[in-house]
C-alpha positions as a LaTeX table, in Angstrom:
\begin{tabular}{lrrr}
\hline
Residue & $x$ (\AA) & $y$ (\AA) & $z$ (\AA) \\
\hline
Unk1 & 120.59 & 95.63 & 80.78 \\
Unk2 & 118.00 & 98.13 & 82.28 \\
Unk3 & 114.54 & 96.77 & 83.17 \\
Unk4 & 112.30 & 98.03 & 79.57 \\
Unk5 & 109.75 & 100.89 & 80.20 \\
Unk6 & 106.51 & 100.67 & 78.66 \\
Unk7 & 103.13 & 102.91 & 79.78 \\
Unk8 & 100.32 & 101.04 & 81.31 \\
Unk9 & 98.05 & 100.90 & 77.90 \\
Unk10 & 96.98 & 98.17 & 75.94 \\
Unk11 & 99.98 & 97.82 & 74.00 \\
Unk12 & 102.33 & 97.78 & 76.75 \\
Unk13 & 99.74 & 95.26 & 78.63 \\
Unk14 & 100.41 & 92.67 & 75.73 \\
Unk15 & 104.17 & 93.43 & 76.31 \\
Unk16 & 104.31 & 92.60 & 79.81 \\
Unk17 & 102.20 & 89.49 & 79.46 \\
Unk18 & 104.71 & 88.39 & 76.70 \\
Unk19 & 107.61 & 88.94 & 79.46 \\
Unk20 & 105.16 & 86.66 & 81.97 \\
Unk21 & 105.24 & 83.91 & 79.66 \\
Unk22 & 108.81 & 83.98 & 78.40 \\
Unk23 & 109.72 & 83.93 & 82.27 \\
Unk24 & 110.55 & 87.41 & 82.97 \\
Unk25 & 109.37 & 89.52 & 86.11 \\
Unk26 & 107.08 & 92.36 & 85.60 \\
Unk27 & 106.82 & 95.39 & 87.66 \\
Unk28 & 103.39 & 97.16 & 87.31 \\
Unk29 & 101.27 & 99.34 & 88.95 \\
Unk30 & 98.11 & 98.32 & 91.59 \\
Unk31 & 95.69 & 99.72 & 93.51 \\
Unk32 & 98.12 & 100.41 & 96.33 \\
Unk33 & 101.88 & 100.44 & 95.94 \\
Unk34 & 103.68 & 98.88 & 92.45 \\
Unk35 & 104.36 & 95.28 & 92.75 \\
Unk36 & 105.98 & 92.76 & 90.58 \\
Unk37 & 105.13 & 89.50 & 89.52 \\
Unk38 & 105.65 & 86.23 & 87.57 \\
Unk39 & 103.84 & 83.30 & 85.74 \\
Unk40 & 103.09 & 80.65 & 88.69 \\
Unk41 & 104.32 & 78.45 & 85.68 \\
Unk42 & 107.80 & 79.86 & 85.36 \\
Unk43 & 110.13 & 77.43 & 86.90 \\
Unk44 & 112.18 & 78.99 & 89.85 \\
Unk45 & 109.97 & 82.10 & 88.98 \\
Unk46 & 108.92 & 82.82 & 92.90 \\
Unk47 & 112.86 & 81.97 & 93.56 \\
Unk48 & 113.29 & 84.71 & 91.08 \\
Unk49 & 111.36 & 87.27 & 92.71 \\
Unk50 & 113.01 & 86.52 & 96.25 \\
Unk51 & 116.81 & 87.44 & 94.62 \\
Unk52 & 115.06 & 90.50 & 92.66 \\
Unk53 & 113.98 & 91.99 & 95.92 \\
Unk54 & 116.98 & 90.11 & 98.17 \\
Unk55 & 115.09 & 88.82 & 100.88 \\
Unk56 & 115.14 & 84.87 & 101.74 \\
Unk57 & 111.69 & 83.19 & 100.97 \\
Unk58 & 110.65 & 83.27 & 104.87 \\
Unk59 & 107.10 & 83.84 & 104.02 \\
Unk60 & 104.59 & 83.37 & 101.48 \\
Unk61 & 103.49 & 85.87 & 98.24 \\
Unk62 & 100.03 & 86.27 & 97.67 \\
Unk63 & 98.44 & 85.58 & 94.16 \\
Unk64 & 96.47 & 88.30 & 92.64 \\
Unk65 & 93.53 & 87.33 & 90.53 \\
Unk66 & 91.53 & 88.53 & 87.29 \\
Unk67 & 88.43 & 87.80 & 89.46 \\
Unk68 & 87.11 & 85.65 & 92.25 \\
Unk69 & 86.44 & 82.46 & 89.85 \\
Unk70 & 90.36 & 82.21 & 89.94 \\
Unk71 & 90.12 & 82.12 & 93.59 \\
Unk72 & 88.14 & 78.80 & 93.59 \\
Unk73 & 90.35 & 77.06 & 90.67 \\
Unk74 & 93.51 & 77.81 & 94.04 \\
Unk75 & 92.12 & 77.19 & 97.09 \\
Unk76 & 88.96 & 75.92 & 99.31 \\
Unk77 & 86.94 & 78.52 & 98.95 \\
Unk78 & 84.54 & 78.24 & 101.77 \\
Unk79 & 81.29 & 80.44 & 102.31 \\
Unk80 & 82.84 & 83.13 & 104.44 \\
Unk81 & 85.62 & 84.12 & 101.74 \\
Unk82 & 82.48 & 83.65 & 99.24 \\
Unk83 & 81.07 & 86.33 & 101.23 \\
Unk84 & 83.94 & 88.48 & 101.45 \\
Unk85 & 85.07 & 88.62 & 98.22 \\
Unk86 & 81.51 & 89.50 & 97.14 \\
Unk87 & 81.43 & 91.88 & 99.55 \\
Unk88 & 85.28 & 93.79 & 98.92 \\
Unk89 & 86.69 & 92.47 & 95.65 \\
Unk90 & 88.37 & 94.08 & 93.99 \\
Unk91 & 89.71 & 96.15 & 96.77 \\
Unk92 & 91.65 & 95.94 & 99.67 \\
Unk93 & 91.21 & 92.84 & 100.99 \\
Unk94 & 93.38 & 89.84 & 100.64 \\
Unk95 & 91.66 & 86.05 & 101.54 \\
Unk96 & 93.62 & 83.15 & 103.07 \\
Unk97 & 92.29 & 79.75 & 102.39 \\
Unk98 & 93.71 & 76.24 & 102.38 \\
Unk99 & 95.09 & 75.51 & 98.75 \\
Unk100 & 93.09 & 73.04 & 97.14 \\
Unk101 & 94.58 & 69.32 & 97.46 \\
Unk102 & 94.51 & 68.59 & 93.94 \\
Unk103 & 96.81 & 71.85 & 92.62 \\
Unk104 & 99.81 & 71.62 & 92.85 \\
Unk105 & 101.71 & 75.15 & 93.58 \\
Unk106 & 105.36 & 75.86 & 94.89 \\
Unk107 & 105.71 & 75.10 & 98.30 \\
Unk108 & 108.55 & 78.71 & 98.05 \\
Unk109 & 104.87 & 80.45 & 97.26 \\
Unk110 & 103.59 & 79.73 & 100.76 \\
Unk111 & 106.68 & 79.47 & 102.78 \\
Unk112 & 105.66 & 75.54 & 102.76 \\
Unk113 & 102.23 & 76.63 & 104.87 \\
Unk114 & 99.08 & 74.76 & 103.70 \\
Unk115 & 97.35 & 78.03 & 103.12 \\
Unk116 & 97.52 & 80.45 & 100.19 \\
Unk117 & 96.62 & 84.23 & 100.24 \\
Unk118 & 94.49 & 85.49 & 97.24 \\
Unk119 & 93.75 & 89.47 & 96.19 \\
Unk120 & 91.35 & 90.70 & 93.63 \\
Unk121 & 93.16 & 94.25 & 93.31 \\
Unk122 & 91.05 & 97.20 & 92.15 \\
Unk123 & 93.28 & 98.46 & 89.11 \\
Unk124 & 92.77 & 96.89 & 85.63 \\
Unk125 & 96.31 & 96.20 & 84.78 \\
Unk126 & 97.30 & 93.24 & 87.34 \\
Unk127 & 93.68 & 92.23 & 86.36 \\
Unk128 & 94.16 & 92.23 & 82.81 \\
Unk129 & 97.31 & 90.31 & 83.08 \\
Unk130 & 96.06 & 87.54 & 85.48 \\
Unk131 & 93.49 & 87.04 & 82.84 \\
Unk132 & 95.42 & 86.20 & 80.40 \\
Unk133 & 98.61 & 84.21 & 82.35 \\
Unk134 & 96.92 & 83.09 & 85.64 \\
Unk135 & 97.28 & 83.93 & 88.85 \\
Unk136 & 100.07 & 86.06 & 89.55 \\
Unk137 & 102.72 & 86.06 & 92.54 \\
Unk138 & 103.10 & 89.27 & 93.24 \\
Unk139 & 105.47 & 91.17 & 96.02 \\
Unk140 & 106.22 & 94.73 & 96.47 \\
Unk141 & 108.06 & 96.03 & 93.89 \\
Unk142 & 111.42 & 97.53 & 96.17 \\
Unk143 & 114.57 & 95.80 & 97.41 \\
Unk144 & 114.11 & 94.21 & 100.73 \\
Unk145 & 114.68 & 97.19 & 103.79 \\
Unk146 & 114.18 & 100.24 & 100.94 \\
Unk147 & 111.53 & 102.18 & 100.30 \\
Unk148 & 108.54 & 101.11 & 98.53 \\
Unk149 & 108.80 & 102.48 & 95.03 \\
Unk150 & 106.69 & 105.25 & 93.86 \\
Unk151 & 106.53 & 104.82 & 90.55 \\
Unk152 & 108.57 & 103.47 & 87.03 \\
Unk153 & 111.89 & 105.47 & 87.04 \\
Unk154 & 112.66 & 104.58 & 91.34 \\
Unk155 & 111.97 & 100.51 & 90.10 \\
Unk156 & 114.29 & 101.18 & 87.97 \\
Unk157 & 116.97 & 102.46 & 90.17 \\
Unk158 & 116.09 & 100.30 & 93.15 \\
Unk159 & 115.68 & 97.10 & 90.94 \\
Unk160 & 117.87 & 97.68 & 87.74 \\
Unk161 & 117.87 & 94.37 & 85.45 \\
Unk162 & 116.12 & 92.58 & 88.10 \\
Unk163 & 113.00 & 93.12 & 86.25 \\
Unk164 & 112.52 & 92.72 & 82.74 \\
Unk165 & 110.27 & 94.81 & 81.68 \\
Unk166 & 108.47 & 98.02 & 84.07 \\
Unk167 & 104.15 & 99.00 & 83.52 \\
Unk168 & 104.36 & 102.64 & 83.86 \\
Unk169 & 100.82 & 103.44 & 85.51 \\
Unk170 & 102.29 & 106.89 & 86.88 \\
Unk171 & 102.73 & 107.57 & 90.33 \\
Unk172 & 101.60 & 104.42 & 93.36 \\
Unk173 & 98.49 & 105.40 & 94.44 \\
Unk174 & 99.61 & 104.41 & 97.94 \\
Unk175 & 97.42 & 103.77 & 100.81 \\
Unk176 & 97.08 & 101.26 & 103.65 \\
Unk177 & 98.20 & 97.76 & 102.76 \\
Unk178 & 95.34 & 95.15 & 102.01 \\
Unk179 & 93.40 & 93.85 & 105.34 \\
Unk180 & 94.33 & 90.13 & 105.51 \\
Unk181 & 91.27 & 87.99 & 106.74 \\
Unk182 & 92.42 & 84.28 & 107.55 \\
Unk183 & 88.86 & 81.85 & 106.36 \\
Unk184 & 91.26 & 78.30 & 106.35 \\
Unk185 & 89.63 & 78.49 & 110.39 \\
Unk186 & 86.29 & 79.08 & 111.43 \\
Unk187 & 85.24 & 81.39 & 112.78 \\
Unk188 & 87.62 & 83.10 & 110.47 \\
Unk189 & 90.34 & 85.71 & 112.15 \\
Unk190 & 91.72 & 89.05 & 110.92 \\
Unk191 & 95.43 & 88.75 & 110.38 \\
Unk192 & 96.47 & 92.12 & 109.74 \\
Unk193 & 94.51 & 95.37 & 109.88 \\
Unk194 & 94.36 & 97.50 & 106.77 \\
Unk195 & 92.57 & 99.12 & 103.91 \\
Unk196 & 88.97 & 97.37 & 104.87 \\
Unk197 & 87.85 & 98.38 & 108.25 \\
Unk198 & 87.34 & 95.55 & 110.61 \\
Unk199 & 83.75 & 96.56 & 111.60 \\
Unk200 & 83.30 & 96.24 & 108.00 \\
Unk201 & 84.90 & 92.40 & 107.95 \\
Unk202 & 83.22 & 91.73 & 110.93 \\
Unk203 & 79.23 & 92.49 & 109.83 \\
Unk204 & 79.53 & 90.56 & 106.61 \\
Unk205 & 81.19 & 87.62 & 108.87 \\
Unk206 & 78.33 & 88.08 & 111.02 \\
Unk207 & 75.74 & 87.66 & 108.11 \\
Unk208 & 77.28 & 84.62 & 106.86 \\
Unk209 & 77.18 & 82.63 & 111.03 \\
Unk210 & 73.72 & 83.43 & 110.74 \\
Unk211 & 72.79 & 80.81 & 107.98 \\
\hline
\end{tabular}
């Protein structure tokens, strides 16, 4: 059975958060390429996600938030990601911290690593439906080794039933992937270079030794 089509709007928001919580994956549009996602509740859910795209769980899937008071109910959340995310959130920028001892998430979510990577995106629709399930694991919304998909009808044919149900936001608005800044170390270290310039990273990082 093909993957359900439904435009990004408010009705088809309250569709795809009905697919979250009956433990389907939802493909929907962000601020950078479509991704897909499931409840962090879902049993097997992340497992799920790994078959949909048919890559082995080698490394972890970052959570994108509603905001950054989801960020602290996940991980540490020490005053250089405060900074940050005050600074770049929503936007391109994607936090690692050390989970917090006392929540319990899927060690497939991290790739068993003691650190969890957290995005505020800037598009309303992963927003809106992180408000109302949680925190979503989220991956690029293509089969492992194909291209990323551009928009609803190429999930479709790259993905198939994989997906239950597809947020048709038009075409990906594309764009460099999210800068990843690493704050479980101090000082803390730019993993990957991307949407947020790192002389950008590096003068709010600067602000924040200074107190």
């Amino acid at each position: 059975m093909t993957a359900r089509v439904v435009l990004d709007n408010e009705a088809g928001r309250a569709a795809a958060i009905d697919a979250l919580r009956n433990g389907g994956i939802v493909a929907l549009p962000t601020d950078t390429v479509y991704g897909m996602a499931v409840a962090l509740e879902t049993p097997g859910g992340i497992e799920a996600l790994f078959a949909a795209k048919r890559r082995p769980p080698d490394r972890g899937i970052v959570l994108l938030l509603a905001d950054a008071a989801q960020a602290s109910d996940i991980g540490e959340w020490p005053p250089a990601a405060v900074a940050l995310a005050d600074a770049f959130w929503p936007g391109g920028l994607t936090i690692v911290v050390v989970q917090r001892p006392d929540v319990a998430l899927p060690a497939v979510l991290t790739g068993g690593a003691a650190t969890i990577g957290l995005r505020v995106p800037d598009h309303d629709a992963p927003r809106a439906l992180a408000r109302a399930v949680g925190p979503l694991p989220t991956t690029s919304a293509n089969r492992s080794g194909e291209p990323e998909a551009a928009d609803a009808a190429a999930i479709v044919d790259q993905l198939g039933d994989a997906v239950a149900l597809v947020l048709d936001g038009g075409p990906a608005h594309g764009g460099p992937a999210s800068t990843v800044v690493d704050c479980s170390v101090d000082p803390p270290t730019i993993l990957r270079h991307g949407a947020i310039a790192d002389e950008a990273i590096e003068a709010v990082l600067a602000r924040v030794s200074r107190h």
